[in-house]
C-alpha positions in Angstrom: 0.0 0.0 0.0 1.5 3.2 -1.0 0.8 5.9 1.5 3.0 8.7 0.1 1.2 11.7 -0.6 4.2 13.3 -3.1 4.4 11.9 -6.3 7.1 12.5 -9.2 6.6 11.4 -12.8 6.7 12.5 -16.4 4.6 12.1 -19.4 4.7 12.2 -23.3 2.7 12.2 -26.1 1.4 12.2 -29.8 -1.5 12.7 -31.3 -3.4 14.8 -34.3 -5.3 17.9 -33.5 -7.7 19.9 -35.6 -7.7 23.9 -35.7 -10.4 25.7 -36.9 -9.2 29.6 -37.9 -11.8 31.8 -37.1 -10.0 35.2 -38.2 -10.1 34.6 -41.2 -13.9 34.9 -43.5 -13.7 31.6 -45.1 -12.8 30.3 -41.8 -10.3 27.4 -42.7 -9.3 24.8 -40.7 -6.6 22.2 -41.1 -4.9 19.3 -38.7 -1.5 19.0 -37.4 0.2 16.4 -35.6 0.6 17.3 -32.1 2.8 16.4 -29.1 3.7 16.9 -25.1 6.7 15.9 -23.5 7.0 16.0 -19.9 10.4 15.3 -18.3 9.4 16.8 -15.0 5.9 16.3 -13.1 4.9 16.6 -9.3 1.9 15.8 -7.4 0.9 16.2 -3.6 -2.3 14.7 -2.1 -3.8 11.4 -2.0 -7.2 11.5 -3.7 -7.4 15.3 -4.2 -4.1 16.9 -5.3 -2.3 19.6 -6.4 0.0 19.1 -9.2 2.8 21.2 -11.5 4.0 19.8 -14.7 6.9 21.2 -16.9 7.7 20.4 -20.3 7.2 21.2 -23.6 4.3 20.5 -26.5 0.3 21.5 -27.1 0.3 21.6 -23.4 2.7 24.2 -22.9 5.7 24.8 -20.8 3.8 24.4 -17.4 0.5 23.3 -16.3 -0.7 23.6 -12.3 -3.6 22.4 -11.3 -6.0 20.3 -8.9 -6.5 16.8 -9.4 -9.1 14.2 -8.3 -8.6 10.5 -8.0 -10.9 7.7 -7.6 
């Protein structure tokens, strides 16, 4: 049973997104292939946690947040 409330662990991903352009009048859209990659990720809390991610990709550079788990 793992009763450590800190957490360290790091993600990545691929994937294809879809982006409609809504600036311009004929409002184009077209898909790209998307990614994350997260080297460096902490979370704090057991089933509700804070947590800060850093990395790179669709994501961002670095995501905080709350997290919930069943």
């Amino acid at each position: 049973m793992n009763k450590t409330k800190l957490k360290l662990y790091g993600k990545g991903g691929l994937g294809y997104a879809k982006f409609n352009n809504r600036q311009k009048e004929d409002r184009a859209s077209f898909g790209a292939l998307s990614y994350q990659f997260t080297p460096i990720a902490i979370r704090y809390g057991n089933k509700i946690g804070i947590y800060g991610e850093f990395g790179f990709g669709y994501l961002g550079i670095a995501n905080v947040g709350i997290s919930f788990k069943l």
